[in-house]
C-alpha positions in Angstrom: 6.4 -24.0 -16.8 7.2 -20.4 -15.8 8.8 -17.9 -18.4 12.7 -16.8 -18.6 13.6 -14.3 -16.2 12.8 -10.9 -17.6 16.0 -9.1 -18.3 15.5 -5.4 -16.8 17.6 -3.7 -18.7 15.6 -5.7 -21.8 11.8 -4.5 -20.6 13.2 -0.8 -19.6 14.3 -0.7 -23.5 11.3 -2.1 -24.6 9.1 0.2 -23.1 11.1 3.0 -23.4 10.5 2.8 -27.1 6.4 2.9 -27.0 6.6 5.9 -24.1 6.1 8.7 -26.8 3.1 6.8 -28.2 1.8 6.0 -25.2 1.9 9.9 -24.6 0.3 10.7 -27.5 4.1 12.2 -29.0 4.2 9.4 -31.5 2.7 7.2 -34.3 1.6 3.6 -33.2 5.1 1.8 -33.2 5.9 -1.0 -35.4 4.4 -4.6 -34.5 7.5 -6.0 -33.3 8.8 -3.4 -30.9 4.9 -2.9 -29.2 5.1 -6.5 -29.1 8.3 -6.9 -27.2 6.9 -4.3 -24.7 3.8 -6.2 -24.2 5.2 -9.2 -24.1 8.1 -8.4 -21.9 6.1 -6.4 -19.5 3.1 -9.3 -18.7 6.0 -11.7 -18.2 7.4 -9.1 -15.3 3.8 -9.6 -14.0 3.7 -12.9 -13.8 7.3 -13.0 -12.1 5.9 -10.3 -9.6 2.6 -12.3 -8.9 3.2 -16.2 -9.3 0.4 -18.0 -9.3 -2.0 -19.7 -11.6 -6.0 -17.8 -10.7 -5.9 -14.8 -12.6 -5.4 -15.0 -16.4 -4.3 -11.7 -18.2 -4.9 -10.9 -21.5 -3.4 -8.5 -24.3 -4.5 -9.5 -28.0 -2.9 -10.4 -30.2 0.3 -10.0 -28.5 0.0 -12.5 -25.2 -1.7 -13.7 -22.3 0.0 -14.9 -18.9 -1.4 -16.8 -15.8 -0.4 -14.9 -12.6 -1.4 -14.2 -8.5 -1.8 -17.4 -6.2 -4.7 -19.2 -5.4 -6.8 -21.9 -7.1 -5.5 -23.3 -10.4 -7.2 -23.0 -13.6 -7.2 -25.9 -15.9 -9.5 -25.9 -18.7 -12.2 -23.9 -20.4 -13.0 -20.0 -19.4 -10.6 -19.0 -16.5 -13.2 -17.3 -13.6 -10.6 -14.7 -13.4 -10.0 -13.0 -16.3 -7.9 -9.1 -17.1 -8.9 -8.6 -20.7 -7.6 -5.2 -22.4 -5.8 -3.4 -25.6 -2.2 -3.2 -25.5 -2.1 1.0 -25.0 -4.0 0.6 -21.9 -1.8 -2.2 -20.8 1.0 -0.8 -21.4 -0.2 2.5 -19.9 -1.3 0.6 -16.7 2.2 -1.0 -17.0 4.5 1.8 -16.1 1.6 4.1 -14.3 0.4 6.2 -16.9 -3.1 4.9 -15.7 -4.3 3.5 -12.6 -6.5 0.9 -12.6 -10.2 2.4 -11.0 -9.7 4.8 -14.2 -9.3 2.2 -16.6 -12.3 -0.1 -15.0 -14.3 3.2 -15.1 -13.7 4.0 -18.7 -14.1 0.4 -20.0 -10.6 0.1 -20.9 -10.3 -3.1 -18.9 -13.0 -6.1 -18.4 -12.1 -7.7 -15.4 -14.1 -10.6 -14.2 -13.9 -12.7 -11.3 -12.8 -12.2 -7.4 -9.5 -12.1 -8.2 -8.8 -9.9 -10.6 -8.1 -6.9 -9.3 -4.6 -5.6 -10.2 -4.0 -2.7 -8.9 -1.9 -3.7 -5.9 0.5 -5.3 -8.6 0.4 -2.3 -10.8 2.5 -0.6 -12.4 5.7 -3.2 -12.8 7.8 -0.9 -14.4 8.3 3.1 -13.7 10.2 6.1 -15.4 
């Protein structure tokens, strides 16, 4: 079942609140607003890049299925995006492109599929 629409004016708020700790301006923010962002920002993915082939990961906060092609059931996806939610968040509104992040190991990414960077970033300021 997809997700609710992502409100834009919702993520844009959301994110605007972890921008100074994303650049380094700023403490970590409290759980539930780097949550929201997180959370709010993957679901804008998934809306951008239906699909059901590549999974995307951001412990603890969420995971979302996205980008079309063969359907993943059970067990260990084959395409899996696995990363922190800094660098997610950072790769979410352009802060970091994705070569940079794959180079400095702030991103597994496994599988034929799971290259983002044509579906990156989902949100800019």
């Amino acid at each position: 079942m997809p997700s609710k629409p992502v409100d834009p004016h919702e993520l844009r708020a959301a994110v605007a609140a972890v921008l100074p700790w994303l650049e380094g301006a700023a403490d970590q923010p409290e759980r539930p607003v780097l949550a929201a962002a997180v959370r709010l920002s993957l679901r804008t993915l998934e809306q951008v890049a239906p699909g059901r082939s590549v999974e995307v990961r951001v412990p603890p906060f969420a995971a979302v299925q996205c980008v079309e092609g063969p359907r993943h059931t059970r067990g260990t996806p084959p395409n899996v995006v696995e990363t922190d939610p800094r660098t997610w968040l950072s790769l979410a509104v352009g802060r970091l492109d994705w070569a940079t992040a794959l180079e400095d190991a702030r991103v597994t990414a496994s599988g034929s599929r799971a290259d983002l960077s044509g579906l990156l970033p989902v949100l800019r300021f």
